[in-house]
C-alpha positions in Angstrom: 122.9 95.6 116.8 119.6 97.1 117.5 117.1 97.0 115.1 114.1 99.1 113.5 111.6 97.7 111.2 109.9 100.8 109.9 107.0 99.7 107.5 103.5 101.8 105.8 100.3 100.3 106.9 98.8 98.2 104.3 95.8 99.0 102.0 93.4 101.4 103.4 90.0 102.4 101.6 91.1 106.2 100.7 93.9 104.0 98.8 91.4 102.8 97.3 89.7 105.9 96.9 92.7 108.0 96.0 92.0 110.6 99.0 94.2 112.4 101.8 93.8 111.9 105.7 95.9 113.5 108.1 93.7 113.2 110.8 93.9 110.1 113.2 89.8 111.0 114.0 88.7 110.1 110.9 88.0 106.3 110.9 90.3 104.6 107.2 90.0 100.7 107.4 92.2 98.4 105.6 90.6 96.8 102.5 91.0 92.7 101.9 94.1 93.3 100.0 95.5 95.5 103.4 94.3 92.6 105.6 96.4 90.3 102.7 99.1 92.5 102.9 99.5 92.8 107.0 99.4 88.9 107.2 102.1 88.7 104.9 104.1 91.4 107.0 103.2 88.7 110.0 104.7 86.0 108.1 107.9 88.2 107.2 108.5 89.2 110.8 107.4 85.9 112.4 111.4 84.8 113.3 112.4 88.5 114.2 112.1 88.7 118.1 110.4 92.1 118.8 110.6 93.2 121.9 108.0 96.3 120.9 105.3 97.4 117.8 104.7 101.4 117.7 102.0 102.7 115.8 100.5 106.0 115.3 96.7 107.4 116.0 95.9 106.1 112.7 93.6 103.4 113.1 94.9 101.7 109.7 98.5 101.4 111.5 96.6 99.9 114.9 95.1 97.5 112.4 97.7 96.7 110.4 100.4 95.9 113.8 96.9 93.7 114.8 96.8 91.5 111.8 101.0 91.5 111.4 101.5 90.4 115.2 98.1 88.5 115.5 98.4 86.4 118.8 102.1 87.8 119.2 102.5 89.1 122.5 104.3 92.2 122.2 104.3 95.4 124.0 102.6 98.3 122.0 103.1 102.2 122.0 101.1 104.9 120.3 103.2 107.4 118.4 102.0 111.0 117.7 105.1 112.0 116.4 105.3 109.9 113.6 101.4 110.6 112.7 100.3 111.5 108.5 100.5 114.9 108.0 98.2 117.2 109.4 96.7 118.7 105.4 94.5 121.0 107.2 91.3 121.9 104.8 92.3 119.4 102.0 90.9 116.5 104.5 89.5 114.1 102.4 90.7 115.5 98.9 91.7 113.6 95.8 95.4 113.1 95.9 95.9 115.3 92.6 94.1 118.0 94.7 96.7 117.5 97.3 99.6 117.5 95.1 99.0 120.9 93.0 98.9 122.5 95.8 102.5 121.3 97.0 103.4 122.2 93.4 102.5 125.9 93.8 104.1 126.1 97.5 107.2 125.5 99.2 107.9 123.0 102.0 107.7 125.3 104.4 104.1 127.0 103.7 101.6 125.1 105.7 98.7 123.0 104.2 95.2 126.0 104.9 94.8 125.3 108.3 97.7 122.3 108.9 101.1 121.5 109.2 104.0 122.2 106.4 105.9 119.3 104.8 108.9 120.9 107.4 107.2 120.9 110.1 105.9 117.3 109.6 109.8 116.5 108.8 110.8 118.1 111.9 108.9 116.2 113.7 109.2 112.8 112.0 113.0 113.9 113.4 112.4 113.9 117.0 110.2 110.6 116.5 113.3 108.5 115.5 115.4 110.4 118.1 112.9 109.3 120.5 112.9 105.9 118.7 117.1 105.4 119.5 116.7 106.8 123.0 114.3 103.8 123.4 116.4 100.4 125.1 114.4 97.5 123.0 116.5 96.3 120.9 114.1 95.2 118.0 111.3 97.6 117.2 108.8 97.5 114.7 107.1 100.6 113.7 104.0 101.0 112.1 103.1 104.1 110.4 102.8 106.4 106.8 105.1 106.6 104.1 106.4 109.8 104.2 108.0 109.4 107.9 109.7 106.2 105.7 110.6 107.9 102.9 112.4 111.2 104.4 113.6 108.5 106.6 115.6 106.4 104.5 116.7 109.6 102.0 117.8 111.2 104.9 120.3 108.2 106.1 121.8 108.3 102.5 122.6 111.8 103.1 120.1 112.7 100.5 119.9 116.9 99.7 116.0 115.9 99.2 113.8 114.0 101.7 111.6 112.7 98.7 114.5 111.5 96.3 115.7 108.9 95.5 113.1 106.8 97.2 109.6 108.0 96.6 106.9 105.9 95.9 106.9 102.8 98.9 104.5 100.1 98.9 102.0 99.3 101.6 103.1 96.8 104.3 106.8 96.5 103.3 109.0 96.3 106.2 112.7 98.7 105.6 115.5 98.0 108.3 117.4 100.6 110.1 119.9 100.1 112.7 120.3 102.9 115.4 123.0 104.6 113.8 121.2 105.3 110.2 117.9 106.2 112.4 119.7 109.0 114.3 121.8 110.1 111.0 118.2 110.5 109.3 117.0 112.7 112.1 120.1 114.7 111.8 120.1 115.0 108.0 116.2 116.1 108.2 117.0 118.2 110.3 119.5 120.3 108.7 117.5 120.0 105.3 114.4 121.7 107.7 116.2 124.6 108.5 
């Protein structure tokens, strides 16, 4: 069985901070509870022979698969497909900024000069088709928790990429075999239409 550990990166500063980044150029290290958290993902992938670590642009997912693999040597690849989402002109906004303006939009209107939730899903899509096209047969992934979340409602055949699972904490890893990563790139995108 091929395996894929999916997990968020740990505790960055606009965590902290309660802000929104969707762009990989702006520079979000972890805090000393994210360094905490990405040794503890070490420890909890330690006996798991991984024969590859992706990560995004994000520099907090490059620091978090540092810390987790530590003197591990395994192959790395940068992932643009499963980047944050692009939010456009709410860059560095308060999360309650971010979220009233999802509430008076749809999925598919995109962020003032970024991507829409759709898009980003559509796209988190062809990241874990990419992903099962791959022939490793133990990946971990390193990235945000949206591409998680849509990702595991969309392998319970979820009608809504951010129900039932929602809120996912930092540094957690969530297993998917090849099968349930390919049926979540199919259910997202029929959802996407």
């Amino acid at each position: 069985m091929r395996l894929f550990l999916l997990t968020r990166h740990a505790h960055s500063t606009l965590n902290v901070e309660g802000r929104v980044n969707g762009d990989p150029a702006v520079p979000v290290p972890l805090t000393p509870e994210g360094r905490a958290e990405a040794e503890r993902l070490g420890h909890q992938v330690a006996q798991i022979p991984l024969d590859l670590c992706v990560h995004t642009r994000f520099g907090r997912t490059q620091e978090t698969a540092d810390i987790a693999l530590g003197a591990r040597e395994v192959p790395r690849l940068e992932e643009p497909l499963l980047d944050d989402i692009d939010v456009g002109g709410l860059e560095g906004k308060t999360i309650e900024a971010y979220r009233a303006w999802k509430r008076g939009h749809s999925r598919s209107d995109p962020f003032p000069g970024g991507e829409s939730l759709d898009d980003a899903a559509r796209r988190y899509a062809r990241a874990f088709r990419r992903l099962v096209e791959r022939h490793e047969q133990c990946v971990l992934v390193v990235c945000h928790e949206i591409p998680i979340r849509y990702g595991l409602n969309a392998a319970a055949d979820s009608d809504d990429l951010d129900a039932p699972e929602h809120s996912l904490p930092n540094a957690t890893p969530y297993l998917f075999e090849d099968a349930a990563l390919a049926r979540a790139a199919q259910r997202i995108e029929q959802i996407t239409r």
